[in-house]
C-alpha positions as MATLAB code, in Angstrom:
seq = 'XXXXXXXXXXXXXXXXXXXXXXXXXXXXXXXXXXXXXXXXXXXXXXXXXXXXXXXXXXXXXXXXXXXXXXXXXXXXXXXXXXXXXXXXXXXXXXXXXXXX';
ca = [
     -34.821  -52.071  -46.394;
     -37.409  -51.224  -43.377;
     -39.131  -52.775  -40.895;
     -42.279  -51.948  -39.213;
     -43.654  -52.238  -35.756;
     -47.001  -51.680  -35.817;
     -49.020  -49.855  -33.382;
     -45.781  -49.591  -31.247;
     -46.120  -45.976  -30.073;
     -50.181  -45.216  -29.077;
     -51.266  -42.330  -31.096;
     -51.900  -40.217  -28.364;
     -48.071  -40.587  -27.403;
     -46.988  -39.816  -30.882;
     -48.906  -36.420  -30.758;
     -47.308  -35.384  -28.186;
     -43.800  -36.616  -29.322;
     -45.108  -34.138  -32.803;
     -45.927  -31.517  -30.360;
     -42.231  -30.983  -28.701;
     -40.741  -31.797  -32.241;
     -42.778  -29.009  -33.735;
     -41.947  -26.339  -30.696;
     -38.043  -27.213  -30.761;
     -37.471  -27.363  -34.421;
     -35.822  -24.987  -36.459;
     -36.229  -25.745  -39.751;
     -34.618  -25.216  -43.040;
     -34.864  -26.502  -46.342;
     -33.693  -29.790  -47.014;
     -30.467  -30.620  -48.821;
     -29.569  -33.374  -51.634;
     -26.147  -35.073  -51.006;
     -24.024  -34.619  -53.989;
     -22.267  -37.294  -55.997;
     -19.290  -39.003  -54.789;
     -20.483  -38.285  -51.149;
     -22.306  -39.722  -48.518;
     -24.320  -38.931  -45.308;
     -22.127  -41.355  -43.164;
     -20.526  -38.134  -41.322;
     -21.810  -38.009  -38.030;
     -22.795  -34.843  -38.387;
     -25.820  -33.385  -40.164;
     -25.406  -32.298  -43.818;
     -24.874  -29.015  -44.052;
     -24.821  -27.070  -47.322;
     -20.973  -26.810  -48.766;
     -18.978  -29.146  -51.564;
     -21.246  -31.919  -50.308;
     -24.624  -31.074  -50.729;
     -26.812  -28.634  -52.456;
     -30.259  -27.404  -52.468;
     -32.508  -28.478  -55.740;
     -36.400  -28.936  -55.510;
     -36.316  -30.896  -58.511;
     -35.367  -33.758  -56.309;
     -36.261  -32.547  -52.796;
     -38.522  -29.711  -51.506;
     -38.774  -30.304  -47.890;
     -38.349  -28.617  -45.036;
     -36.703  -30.540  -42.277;
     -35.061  -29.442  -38.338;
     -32.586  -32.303  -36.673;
     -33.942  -33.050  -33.092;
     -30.388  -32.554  -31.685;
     -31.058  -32.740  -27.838;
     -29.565  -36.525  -27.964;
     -30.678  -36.911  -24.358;
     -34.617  -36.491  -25.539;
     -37.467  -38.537  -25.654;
     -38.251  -38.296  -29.396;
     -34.082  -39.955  -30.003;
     -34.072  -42.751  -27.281;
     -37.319  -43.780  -29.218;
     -36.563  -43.718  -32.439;
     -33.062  -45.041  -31.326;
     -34.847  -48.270  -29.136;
     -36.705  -49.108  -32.174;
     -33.922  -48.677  -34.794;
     -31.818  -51.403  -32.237;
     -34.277  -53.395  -32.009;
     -35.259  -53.866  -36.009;
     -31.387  -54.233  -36.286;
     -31.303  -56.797  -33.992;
     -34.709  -58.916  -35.629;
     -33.876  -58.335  -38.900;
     -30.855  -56.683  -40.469;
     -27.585  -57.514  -37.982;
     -25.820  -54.468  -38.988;
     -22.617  -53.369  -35.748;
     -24.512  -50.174  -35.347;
     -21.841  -47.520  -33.738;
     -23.255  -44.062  -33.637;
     -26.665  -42.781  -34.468;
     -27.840  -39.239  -36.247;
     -29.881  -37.098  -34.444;
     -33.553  -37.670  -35.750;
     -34.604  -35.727  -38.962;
     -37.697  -34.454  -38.508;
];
């Protein structure tokens, strides 16, 4: 399930949303949950009984924009409330930091 907004962020703002992502990153290579678990812990997955690293099924690299008082999050976050509230009705409690 998804839901676009189109054209909500100009593209001038979104390069310079890239731009801080891209200077406070740290990235690392992404991880593939593991069966019989799920991402619902409000913490990022980190590599242990839970998830593993296989390119077969995901060669990424990805950093968390942690800083939950940021720009980049109360976006993302304003949006994600707001296609919750249009379309999908979910009780959202908690949000991950954004993947990026």
């Amino acid at each position: 399930m998804f839901y676009v907004f189109p054209r909500a962020i100009p593209k001038k703002e979104c390069k310079r949303l890239t731009k801080y992502c891209l200077k406070h990153s740290n990235f690392e290579k992404a991880s593939v949950i593991n069966k019989g678990y799920t991402d619902s812990d409000p913490e990022p997955m980190m590599i242990d009984d839970r998830a593993r690293n296989d390119p077969k099924v995901r060669k990424t690299n990805i950093s968390w924009v942690k800083d939950k008082d940021n720009e980049v999050n109360a976006i993302a976050w304003h949006y994600l409330r707001e296609a919750n509230k249009i379309n999908f009705k979910y009780k959202l409690d908690y949000f991950q930091p954004i993947q990026f």
